[in-house]
C-alpha positions in Angstrom: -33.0 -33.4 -29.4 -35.5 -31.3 -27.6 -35.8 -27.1 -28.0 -37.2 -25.0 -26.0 -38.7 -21.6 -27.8 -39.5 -18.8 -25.7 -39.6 -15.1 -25.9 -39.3 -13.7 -22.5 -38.0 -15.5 -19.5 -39.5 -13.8 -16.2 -38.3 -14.8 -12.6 -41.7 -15.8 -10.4 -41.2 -13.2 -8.5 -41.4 -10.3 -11.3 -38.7 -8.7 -9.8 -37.0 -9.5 -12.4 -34.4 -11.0 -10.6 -32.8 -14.3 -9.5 -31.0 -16.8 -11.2 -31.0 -18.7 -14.8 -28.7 -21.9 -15.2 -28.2 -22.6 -18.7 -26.3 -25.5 -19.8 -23.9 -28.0 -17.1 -20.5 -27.6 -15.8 -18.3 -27.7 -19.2 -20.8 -27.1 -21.9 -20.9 -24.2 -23.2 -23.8 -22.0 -23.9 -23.5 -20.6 -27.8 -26.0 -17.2 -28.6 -27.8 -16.9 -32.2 -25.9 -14.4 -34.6 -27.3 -10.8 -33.7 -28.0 -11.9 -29.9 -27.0 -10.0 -27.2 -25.7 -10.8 -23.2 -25.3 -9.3 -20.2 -22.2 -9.9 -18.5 -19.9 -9.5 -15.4 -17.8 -5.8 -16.2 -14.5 -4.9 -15.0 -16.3 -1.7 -12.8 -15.6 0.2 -11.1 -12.8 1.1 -13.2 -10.7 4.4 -14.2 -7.5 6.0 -15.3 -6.4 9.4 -14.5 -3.2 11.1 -16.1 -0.9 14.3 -15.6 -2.1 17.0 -17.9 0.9 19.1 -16.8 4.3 18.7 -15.2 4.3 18.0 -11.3 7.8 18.3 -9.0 8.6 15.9 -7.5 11.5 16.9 -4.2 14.6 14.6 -4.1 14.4 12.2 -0.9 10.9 12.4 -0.1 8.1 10.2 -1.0 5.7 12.6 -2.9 2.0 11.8 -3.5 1.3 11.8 -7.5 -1.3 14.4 -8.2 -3.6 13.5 -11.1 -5.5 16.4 -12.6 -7.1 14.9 -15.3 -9.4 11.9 -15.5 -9.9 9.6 -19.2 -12.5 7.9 -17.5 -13.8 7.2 -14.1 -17.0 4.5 -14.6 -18.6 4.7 -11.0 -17.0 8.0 -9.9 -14.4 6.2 -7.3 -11.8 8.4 -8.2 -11.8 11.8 -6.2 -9.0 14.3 -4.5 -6.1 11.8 -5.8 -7.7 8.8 -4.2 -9.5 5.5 -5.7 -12.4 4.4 -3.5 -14.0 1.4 -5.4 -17.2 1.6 -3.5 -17.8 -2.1 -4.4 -15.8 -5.0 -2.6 -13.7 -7.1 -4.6 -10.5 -8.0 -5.9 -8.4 -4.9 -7.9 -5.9 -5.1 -10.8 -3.8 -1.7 -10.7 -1.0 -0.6 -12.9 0.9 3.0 -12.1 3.4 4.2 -14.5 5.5 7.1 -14.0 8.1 9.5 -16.6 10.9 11.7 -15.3 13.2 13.6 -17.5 16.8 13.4 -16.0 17.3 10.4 -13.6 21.1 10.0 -13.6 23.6 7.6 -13.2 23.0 5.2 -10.5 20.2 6.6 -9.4 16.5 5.0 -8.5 13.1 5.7 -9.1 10.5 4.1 -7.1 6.9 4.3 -6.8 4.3 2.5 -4.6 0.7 2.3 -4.1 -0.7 3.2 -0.8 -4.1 1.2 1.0 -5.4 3.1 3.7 -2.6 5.6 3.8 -0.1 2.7 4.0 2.6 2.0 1.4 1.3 -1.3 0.1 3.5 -2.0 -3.5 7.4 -1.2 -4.6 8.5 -0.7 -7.9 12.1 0.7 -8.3 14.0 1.6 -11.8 18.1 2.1 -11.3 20.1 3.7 -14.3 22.9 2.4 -14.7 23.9 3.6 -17.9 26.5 6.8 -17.8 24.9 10.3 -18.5 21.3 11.2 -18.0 18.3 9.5 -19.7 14.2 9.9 -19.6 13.2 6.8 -17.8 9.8 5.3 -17.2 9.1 2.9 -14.2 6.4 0.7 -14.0 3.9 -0.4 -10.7 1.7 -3.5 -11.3 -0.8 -4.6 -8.4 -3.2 -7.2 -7.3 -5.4 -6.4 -3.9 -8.5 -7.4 -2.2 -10.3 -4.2 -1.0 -13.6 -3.4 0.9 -15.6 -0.5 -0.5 -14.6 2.1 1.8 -11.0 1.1 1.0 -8.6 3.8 -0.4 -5.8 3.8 -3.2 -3.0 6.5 -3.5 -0.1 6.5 -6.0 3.5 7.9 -4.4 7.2 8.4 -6.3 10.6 8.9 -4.8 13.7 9.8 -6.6 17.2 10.5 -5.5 18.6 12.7 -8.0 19.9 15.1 -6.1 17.4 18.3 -7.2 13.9 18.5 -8.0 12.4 16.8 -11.0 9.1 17.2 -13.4 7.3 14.1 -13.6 6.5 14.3 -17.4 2.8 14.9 -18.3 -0.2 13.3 -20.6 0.5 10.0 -21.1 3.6 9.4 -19.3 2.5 9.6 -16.6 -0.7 7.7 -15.8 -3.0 5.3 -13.4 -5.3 2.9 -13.9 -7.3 0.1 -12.3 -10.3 -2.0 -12.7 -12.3 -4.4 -10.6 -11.7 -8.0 -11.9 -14.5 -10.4 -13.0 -14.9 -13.1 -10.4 
């Protein structure tokens, strides 16, 4: 068996850039203890929240306004919107709170592309009496970087409800490693 010892590997060009193969299609490549990588990252990436109540009117389809970012790695997420900047494929996942959806009543939510409605989720009660209920939208797409995301509820309750704040209500999505 033959090693090769080296300190610095340097593309030709010393740009710095290019290519390094290491190891064949189903080896796999093991790093010494304390050795470090650079890898592919999940970015752009965020997740933005409700740091206070928002109404939400019965019958209408009501863009979710997020007032508070957790984190926001490439600064893609502006005026309610997710512009990845960066083509690729997209993992989203949008979940929403409300206080008093009744008996047989539904609570939807969808992501928009491009001002379109793009993903349903729905959550029926069908329980008797009123219950806090939490509905969940979970999304694949392939977007170009001037694409733009924008989360939407609907309820039919009958009156105007609070969508419930901090971490009940919340978005998030991630560019995934290809």
């Amino acid at each position: 068996m033959s090693k090769l010892f080296v300190d610095e590997i340097v593309h030709q060009s010393s740009q710095g850039s290019g290519t390094i193969t290491l190891g064949a299609s189903g080896e796999t490549v093991a790093l010494a203890s304390g050795a470090s990588q650079t890898m592919a990252v999940n970015t752009p990436a965020f997740m933005v929240k409700l740091s206070s109540a928002q109404n939400i009117t019965t019958g209408t389809w009501t863009k979710i306004t997020f007032d508070s970012e957790v984190y926001d790695t490439n600064n893609a997420f502006a005026s309610n919107k997710f512009t990845p900047g960066v083509a690729g494929k997209y993992k989203f996942e949008l979940q929403v709170t409300i206080d008093d959806l009744t008996d047989q009543k539904n609570l939807y939510l969808k992501i928009y592309k491009n001002g379109i409605a793009e993903d349903t989720s729905i959550t029926r009660v069908r329980a008797s009496g009123t219950e806090k209920t939490t509905s969940w939208c979970n999304w694949s797409d392939i977007a170009d970087s001037d694409d733009y995301y924008e989360a939407y509820v609907f309820h039919d309750i009958g009156s105007t409800q609070e969508l419930r704040n901090d971490y009940s209500t919340i978005w998030m999505g991630y560019k995934i490693i290809e």
